[in-house]
N, C-alpha and C positions, 0 to 999 in steps of 0.2 A: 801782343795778344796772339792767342794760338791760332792756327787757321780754322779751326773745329770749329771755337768761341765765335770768328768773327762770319763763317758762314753760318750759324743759330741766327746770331744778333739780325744780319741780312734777311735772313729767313722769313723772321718775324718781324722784322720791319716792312716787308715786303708784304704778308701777311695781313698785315693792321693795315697799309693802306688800301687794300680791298675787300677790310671788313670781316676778315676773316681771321679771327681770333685761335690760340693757339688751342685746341679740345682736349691736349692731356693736362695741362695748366687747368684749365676749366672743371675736369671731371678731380684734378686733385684737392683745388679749390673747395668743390661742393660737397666732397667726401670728408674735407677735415670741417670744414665750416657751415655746411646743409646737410648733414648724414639723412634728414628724414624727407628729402625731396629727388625724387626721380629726377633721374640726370635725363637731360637731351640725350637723344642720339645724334651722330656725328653730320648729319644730314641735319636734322633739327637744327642742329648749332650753328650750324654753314648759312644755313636762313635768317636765322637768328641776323646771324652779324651780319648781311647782305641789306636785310629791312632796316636794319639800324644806320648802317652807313647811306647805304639809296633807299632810302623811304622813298612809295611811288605806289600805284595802284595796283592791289591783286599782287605786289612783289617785284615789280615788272622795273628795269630800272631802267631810269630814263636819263638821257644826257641832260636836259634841259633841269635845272633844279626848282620852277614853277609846276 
């Protein structure tokens, strides 16, 4: 595997586990497949995938998962 490929793959492994999904995937995603829905902005999406992974009040992420 090329070294390019396997620093992506890390990348984005790294990426997902703190929630934070990849936003050009995202905006290609919604462009072929939602053309009629306003994309997040890059900030928007960063939150997005933050609240989904640490759900917690107001955003706020907490170590304790209760």
């Amino acid at each position: 595997m090329e070294m390019k490929i396997l620093f992506q793959r890390m990348t984005e492994t790294a990426r997902l586990m703190v929630g934070a999904g990849d936003y050009q995937k995202y905006c290609a995603h919604m462009q072929q497949q939602h053309p009629e829905i306003t994309l997040m902005t890059e900030t928007e999406y960063f939150r997005y995938g933050q609240q989904a992974r640490y759900p917690g009040k107001n955003g706020e992420i907490k170590r304790c998962p209760c």
